[in-house]
PDB file of N, H, CA, C and O in Angstrom:
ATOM      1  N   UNK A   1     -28.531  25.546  27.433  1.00  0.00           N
ATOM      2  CA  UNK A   1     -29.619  25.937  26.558  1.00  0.00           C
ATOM      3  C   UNK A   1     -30.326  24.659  26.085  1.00  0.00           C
ATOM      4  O   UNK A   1     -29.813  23.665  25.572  1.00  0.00           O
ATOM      5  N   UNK A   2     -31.440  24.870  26.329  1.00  0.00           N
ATOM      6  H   UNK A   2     -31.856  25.678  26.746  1.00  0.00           H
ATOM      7  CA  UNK A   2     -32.523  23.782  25.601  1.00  0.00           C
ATOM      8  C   UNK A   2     -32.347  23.580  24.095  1.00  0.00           C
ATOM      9  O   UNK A   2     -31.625  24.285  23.389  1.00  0.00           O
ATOM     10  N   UNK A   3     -33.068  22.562  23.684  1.00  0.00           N
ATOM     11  H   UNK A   3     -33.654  21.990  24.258  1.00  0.00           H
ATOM     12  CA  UNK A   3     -33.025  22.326  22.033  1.00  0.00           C
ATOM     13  C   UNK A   3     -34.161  23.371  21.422  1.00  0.00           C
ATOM     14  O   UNK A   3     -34.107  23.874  20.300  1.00  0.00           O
ATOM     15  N   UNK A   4     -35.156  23.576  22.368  1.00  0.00           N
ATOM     16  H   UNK A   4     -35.200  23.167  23.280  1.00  0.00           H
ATOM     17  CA  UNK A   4     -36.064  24.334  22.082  1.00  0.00           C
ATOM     18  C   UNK A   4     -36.069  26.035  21.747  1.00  0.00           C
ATOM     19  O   UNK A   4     -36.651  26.800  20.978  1.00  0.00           O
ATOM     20  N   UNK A   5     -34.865  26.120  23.015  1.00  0.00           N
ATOM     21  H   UNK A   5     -34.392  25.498  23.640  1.00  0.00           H
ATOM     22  CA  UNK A   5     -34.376  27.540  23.113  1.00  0.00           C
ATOM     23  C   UNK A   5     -33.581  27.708  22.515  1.00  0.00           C
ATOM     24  O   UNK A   5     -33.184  28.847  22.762  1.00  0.00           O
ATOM     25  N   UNK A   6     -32.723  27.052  21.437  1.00  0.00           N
ATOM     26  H   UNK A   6     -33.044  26.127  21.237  1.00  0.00           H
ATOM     27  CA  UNK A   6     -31.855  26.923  20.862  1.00  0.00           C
ATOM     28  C   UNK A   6     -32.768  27.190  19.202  1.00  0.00           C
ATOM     29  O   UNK A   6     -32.745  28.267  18.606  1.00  0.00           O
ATOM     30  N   UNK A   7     -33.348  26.217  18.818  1.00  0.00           N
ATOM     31  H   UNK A   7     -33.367  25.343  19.302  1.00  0.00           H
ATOM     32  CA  UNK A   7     -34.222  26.629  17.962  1.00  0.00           C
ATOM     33  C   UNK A   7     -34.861  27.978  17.790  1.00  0.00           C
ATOM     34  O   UNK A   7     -34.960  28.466  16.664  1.00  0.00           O
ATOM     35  N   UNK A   8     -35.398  28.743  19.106  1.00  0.00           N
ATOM     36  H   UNK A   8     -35.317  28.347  20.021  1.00  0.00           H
ATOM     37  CA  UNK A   8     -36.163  29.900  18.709  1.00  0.00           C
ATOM     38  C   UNK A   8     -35.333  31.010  18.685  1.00  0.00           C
ATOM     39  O   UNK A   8     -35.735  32.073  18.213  1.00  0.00           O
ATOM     40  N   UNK A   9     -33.519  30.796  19.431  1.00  0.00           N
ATOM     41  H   UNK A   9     -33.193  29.932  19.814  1.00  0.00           H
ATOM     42  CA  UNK A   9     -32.809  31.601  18.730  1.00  0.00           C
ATOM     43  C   UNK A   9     -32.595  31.878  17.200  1.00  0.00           C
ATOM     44  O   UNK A   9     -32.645  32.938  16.577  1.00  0.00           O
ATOM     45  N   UNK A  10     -32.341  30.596  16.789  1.00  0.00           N
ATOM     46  H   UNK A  10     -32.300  29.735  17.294  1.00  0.00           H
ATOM     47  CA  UNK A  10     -32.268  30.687  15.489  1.00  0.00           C
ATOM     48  C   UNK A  10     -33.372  30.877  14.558  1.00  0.00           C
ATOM     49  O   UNK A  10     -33.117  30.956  13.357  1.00  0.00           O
ATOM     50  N   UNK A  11     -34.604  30.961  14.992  1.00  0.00           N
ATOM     51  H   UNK A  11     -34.811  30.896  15.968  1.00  0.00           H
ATOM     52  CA  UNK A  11     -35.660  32.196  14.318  1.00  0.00           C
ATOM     53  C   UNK A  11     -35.584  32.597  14.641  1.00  0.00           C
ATOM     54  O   UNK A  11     -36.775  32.714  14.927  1.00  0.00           O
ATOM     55  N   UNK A  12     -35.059  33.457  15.277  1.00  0.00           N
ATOM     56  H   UNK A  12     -34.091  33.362  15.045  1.00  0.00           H
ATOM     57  CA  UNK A  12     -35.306  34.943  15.931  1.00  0.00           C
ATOM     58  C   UNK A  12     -34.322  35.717  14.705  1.00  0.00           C
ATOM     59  O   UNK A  12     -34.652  36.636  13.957  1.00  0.00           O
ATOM     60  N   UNK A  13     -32.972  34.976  14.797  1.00  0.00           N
ATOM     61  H   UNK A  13     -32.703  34.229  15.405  1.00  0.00           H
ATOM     62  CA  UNK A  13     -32.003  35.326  13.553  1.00  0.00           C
ATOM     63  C   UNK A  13     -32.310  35.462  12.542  1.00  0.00           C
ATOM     64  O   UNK A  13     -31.855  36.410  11.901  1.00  0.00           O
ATOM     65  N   UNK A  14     -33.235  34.548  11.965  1.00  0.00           N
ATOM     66  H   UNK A  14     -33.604  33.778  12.486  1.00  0.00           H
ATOM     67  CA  UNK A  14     -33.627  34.450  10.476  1.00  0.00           C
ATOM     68  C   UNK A  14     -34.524  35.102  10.202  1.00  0.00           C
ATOM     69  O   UNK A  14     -34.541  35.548   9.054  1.00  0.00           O
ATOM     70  N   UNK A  15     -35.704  35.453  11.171  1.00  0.00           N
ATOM     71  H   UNK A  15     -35.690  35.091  12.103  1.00  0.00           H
ATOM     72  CA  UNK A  15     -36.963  36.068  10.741  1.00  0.00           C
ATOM     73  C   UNK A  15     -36.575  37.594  10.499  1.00  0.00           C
ATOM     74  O   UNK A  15     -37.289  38.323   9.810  1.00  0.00           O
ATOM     75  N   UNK A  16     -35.494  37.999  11.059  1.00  0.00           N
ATOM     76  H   UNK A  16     -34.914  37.406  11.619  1.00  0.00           H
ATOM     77  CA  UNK A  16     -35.045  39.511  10.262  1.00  0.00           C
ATOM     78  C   UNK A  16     -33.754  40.061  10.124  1.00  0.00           C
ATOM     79  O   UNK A  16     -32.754  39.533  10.612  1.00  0.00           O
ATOM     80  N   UNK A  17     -33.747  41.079   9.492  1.00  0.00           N
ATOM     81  H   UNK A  17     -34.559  41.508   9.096  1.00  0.00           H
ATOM     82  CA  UNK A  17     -32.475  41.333   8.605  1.00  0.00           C
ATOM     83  C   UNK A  17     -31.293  40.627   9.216  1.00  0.00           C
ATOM     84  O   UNK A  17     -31.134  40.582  10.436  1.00  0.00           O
ATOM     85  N   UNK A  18     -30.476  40.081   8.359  1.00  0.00           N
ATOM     86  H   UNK A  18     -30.605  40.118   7.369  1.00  0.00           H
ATOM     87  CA  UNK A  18     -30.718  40.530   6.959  1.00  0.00           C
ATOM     88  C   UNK A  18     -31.679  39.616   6.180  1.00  0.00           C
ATOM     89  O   UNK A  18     -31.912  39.970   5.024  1.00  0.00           O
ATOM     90  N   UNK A  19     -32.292  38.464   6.640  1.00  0.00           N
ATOM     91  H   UNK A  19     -32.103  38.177   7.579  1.00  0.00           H
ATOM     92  CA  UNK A  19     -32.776  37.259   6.110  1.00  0.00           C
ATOM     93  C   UNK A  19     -34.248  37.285   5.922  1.00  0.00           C
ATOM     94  O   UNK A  19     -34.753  36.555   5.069  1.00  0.00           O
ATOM     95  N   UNK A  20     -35.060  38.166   6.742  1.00  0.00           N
ATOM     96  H   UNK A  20     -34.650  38.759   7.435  1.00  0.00           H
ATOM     97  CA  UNK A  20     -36.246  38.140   6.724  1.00  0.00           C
ATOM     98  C   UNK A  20     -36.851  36.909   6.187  1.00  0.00           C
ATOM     99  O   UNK A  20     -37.287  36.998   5.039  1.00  0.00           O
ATOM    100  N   UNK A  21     -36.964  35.778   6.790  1.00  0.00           N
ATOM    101  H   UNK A  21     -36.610  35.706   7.723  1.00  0.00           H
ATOM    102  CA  UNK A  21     -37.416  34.471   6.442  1.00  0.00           C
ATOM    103  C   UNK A  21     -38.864  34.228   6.872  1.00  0.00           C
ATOM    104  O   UNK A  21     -39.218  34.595   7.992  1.00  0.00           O
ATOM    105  N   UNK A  22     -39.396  33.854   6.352  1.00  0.00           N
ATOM    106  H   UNK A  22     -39.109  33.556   5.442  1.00  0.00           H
ATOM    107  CA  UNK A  22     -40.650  33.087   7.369  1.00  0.00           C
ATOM    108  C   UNK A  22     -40.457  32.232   8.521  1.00  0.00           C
ATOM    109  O   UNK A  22     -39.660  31.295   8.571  1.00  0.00           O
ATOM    110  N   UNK A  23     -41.184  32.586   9.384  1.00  0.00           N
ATOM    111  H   UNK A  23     -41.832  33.347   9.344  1.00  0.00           H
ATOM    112  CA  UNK A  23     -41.069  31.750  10.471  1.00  0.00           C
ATOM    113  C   UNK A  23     -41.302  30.396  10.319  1.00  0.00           C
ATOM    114  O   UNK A  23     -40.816  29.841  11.304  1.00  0.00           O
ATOM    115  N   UNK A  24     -41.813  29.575   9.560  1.00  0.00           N
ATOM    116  H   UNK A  24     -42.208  30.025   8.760  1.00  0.00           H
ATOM    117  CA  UNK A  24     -42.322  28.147   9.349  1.00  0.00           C
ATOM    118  C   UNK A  24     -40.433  27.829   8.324  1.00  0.00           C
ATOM    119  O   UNK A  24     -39.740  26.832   8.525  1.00  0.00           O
ATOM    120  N   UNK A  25     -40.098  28.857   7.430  1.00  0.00           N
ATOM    121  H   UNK A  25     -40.661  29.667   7.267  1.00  0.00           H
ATOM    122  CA  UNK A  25     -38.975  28.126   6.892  1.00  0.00           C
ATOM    123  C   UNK A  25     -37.808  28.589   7.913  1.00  0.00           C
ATOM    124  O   UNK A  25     -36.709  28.049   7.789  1.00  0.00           O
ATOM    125  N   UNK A  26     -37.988  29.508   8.857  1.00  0.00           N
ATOM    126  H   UNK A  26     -38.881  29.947   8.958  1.00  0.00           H
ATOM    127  CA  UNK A  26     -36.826  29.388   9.799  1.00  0.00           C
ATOM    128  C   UNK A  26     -36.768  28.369  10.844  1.00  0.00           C
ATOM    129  O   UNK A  26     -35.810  28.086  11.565  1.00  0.00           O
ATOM    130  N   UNK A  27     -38.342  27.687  10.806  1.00  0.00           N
ATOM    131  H   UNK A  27     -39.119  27.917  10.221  1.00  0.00           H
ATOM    132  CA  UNK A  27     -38.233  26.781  11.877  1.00  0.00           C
ATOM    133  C   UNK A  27     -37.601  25.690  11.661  1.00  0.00           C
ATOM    134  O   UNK A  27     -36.788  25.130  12.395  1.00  0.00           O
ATOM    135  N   UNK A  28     -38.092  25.299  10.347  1.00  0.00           N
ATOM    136  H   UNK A  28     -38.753  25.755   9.750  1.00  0.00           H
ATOM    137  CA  UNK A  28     -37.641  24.009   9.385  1.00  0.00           C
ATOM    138  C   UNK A  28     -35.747  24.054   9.275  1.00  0.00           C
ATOM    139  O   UNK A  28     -35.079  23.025   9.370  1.00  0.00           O
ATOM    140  N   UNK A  29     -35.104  25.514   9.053  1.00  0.00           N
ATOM    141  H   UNK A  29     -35.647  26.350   8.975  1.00  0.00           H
ATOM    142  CA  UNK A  29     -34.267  25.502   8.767  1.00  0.00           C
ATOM    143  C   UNK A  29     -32.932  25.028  10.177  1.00  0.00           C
ATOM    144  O   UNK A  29     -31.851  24.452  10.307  1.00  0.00           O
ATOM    145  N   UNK A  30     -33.863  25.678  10.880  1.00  0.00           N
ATOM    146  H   UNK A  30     -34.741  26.145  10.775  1.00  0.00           H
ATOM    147  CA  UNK A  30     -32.836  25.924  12.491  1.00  0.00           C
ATOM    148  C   UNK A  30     -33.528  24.012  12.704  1.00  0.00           C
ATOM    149  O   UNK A  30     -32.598  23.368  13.190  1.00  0.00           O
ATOM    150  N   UNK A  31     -34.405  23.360  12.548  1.00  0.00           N
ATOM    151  H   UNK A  31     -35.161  23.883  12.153  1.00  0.00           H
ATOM    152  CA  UNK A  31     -34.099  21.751  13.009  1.00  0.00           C
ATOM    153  C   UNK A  31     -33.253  21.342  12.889  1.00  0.00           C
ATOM    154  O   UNK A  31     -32.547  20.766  13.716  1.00  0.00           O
ATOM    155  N   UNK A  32     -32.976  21.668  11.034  1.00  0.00           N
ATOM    156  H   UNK A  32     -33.550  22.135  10.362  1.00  0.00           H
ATOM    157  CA  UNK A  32     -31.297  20.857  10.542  1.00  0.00           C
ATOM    158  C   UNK A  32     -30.336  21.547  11.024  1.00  0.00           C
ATOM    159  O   UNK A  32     -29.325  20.954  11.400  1.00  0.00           O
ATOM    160  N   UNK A  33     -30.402  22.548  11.095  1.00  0.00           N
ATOM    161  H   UNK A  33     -31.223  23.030  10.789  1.00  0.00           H
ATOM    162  CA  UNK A  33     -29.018  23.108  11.842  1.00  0.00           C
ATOM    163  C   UNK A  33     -28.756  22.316  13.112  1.00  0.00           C
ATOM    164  O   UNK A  33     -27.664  21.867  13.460  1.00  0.00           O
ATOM    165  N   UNK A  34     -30.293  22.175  13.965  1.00  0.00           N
ATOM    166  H   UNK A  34     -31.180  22.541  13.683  1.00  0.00           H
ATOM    167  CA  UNK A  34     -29.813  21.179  15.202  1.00  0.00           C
ATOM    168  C   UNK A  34     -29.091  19.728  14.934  1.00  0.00           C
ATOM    169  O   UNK A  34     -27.920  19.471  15.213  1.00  0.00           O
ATOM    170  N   UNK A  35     -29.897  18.969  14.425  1.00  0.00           N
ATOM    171  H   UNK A  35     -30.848  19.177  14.199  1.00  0.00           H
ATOM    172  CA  UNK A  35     -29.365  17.967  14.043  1.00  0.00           C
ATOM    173  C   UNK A  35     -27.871  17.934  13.588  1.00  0.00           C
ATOM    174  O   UNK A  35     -27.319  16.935  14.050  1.00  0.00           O
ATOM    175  N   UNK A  36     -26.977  18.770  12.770  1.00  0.00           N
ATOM    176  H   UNK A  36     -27.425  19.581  12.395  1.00  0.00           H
ATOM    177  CA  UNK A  36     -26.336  18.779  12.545  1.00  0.00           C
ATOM    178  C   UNK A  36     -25.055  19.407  13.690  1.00  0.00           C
ATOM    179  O   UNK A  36     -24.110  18.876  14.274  1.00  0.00           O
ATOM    180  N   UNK A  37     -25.492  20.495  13.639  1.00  0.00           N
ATOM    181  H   UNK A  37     -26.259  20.926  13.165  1.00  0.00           H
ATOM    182  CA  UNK A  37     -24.628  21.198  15.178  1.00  0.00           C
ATOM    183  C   UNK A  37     -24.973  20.700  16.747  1.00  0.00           C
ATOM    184  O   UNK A  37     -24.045  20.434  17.511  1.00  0.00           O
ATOM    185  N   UNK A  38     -25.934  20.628  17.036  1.00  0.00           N
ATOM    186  H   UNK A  38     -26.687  20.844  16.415  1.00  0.00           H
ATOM    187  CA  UNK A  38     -26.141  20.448  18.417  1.00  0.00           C
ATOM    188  C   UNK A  38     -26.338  21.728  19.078  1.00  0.00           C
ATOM    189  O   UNK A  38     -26.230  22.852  18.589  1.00  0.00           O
ATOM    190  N   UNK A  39     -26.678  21.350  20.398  1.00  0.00           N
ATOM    191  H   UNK A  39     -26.766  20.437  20.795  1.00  0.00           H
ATOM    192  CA  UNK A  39     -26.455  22.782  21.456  1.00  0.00           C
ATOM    193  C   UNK A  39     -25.204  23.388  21.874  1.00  0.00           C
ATOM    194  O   UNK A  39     -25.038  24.400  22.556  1.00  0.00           O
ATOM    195  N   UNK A  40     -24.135  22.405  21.224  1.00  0.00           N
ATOM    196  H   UNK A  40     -24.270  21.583  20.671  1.00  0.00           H
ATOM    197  CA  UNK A  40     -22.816  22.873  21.787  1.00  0.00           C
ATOM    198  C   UNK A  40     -22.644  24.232  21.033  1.00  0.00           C
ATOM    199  O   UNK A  40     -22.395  25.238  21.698  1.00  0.00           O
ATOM    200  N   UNK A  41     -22.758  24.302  19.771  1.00  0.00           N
ATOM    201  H   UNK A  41     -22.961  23.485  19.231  1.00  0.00           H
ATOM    202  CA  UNK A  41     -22.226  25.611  19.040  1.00  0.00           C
ATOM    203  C   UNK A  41     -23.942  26.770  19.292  1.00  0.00           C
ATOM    204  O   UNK A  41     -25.128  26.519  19.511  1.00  0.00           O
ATOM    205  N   UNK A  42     -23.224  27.859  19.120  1.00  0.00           N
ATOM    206  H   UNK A  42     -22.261  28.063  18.942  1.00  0.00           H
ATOM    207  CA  UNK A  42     -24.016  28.856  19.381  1.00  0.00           C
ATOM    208  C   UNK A  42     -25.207  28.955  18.193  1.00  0.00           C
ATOM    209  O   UNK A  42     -24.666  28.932  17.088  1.00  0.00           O
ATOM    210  N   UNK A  43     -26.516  29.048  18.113  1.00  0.00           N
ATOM    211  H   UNK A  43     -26.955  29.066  19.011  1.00  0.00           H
ATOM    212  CA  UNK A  43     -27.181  29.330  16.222  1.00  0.00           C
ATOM    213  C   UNK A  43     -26.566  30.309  15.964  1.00  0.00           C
ATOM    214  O   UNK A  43     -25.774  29.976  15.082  1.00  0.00           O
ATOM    215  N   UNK A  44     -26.427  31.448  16.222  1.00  0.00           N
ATOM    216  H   UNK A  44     -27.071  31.718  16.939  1.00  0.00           H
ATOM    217  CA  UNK A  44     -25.152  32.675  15.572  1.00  0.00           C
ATOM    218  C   UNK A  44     -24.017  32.204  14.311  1.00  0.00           C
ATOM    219  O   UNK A  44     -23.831  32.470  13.123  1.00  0.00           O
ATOM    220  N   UNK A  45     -23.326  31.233  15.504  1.00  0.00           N
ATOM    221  H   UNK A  45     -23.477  31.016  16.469  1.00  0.00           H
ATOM    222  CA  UNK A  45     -22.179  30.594  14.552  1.00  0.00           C
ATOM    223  C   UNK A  45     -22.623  29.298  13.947  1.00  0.00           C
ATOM    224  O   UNK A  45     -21.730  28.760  13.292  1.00  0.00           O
ATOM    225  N   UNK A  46     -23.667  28.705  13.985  1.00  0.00           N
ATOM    226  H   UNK A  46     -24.392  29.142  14.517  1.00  0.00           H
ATOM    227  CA  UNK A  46     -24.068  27.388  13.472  1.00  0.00           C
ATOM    228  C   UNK A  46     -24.930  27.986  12.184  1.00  0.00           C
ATOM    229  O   UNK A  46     -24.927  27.414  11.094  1.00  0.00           O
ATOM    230  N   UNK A  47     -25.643  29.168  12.439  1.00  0.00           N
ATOM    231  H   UNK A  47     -25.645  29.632  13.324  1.00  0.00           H
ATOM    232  CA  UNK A  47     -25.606  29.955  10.645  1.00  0.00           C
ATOM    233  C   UNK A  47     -24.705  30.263   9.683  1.00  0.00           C
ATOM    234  O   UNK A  47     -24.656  29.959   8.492  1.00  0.00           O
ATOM    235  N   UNK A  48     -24.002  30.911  10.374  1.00  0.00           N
ATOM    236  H   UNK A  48     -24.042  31.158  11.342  1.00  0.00           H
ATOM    237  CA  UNK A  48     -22.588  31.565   9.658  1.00  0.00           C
ATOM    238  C   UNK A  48     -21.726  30.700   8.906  1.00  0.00           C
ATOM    239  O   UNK A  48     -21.042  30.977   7.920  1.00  0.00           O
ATOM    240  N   UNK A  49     -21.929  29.044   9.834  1.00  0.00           N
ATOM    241  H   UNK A  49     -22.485  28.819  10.634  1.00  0.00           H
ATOM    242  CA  UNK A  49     -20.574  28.244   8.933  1.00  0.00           C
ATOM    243  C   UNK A  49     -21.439  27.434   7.817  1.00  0.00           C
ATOM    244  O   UNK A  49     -20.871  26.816   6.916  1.00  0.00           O
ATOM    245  N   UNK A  50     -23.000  27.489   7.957  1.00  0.00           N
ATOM    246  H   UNK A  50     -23.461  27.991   8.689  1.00  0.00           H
ATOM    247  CA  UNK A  50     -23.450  26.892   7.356  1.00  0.00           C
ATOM    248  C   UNK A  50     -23.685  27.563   5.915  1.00  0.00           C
ATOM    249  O   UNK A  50     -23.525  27.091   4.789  1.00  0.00           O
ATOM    250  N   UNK A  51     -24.199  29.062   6.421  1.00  0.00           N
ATOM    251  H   UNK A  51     -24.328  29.445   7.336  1.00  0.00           H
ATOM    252  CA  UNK A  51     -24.073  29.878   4.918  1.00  0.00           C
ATOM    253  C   UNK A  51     -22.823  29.510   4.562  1.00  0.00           C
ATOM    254  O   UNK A  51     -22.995  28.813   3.562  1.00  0.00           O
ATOM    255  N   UNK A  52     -21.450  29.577   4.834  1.00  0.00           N
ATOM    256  H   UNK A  52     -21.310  30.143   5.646  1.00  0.00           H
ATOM    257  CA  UNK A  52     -20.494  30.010   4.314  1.00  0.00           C
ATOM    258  C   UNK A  52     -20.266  28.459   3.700  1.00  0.00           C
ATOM    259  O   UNK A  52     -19.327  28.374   2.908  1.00  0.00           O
ATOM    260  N   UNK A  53     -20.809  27.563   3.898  1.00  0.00           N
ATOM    261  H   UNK A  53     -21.572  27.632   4.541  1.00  0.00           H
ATOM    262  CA  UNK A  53     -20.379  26.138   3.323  1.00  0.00           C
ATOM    263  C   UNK A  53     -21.056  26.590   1.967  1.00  0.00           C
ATOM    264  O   UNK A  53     -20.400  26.396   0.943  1.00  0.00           O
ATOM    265  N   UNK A  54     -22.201  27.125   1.869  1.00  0.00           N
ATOM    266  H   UNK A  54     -22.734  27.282   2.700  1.00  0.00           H
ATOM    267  CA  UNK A  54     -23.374  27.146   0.756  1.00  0.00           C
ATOM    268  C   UNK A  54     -22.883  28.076  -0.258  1.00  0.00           C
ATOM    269  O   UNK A  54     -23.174  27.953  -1.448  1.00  0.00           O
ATOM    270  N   UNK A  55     -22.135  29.012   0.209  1.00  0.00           N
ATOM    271  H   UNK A  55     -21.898  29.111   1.176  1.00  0.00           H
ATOM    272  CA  UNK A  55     -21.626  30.188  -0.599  1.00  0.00           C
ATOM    273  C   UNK A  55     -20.166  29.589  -1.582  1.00  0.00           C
ATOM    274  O   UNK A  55     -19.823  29.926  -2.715  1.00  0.00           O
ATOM    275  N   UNK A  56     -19.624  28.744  -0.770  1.00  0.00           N
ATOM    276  H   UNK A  56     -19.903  28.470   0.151  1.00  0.00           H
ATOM    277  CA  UNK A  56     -18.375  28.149  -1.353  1.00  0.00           C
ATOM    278  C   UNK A  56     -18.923  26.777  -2.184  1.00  0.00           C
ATOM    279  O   UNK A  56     -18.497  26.528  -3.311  1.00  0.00           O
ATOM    280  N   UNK A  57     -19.673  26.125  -1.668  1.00  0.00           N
ATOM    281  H   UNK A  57     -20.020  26.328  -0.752  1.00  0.00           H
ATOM    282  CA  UNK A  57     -20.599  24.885  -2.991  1.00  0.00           C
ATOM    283  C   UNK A  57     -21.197  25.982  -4.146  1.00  0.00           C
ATOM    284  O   UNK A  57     -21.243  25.399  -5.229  1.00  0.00           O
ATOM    285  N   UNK A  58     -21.597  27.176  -4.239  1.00  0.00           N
ATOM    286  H   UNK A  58     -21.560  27.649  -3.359  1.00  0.00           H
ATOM    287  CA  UNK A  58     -22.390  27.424  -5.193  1.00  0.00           C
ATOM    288  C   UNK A  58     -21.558  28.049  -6.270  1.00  0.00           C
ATOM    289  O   UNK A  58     -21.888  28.149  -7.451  1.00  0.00           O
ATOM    290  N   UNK A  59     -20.048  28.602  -5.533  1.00  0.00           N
ATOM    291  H   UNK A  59     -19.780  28.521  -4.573  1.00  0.00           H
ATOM    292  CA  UNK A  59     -19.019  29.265  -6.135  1.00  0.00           C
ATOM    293  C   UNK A  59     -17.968  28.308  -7.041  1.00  0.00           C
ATOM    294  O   UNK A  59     -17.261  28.544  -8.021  1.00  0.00           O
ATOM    295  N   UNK A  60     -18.193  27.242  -6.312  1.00  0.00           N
ATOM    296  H   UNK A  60     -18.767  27.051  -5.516  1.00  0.00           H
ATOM    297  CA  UNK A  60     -17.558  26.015  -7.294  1.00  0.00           C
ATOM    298  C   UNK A  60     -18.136  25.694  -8.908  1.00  0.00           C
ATOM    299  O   UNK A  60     -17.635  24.788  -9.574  1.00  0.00           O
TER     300      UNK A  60
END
């Protein structure tokens, strides 16, 4: 998978349910996810661990 195709998975995820995001902040959002994950992990699971980091910082 491309970085590109990798990216428009991850708007595709965000722009609806459950997230209904804008496409300009899903685009922004799925960059850092690249940067951070890479193409190795799936955007599926490169959302999931990232919410779940955010859910456990905010619960602290």
């Amino acid at each position: 998978m491309t970085e590109e195709e990798w990216i428009n998975d991850c708007v595709d995820i965000l722009t609806f349910e459950p997230f209904n995001w804008s496409e300009e902040s899903a685009r922004s959002y799925a960059d850092g996810l690249l940067s951070f994950f890479g193409v190795e992990v799936d955007p599926e699971t490169a959302i999931e661990e990232d919410r779940q980091y955010w859910d456990c910082e905010e619960a602290a």
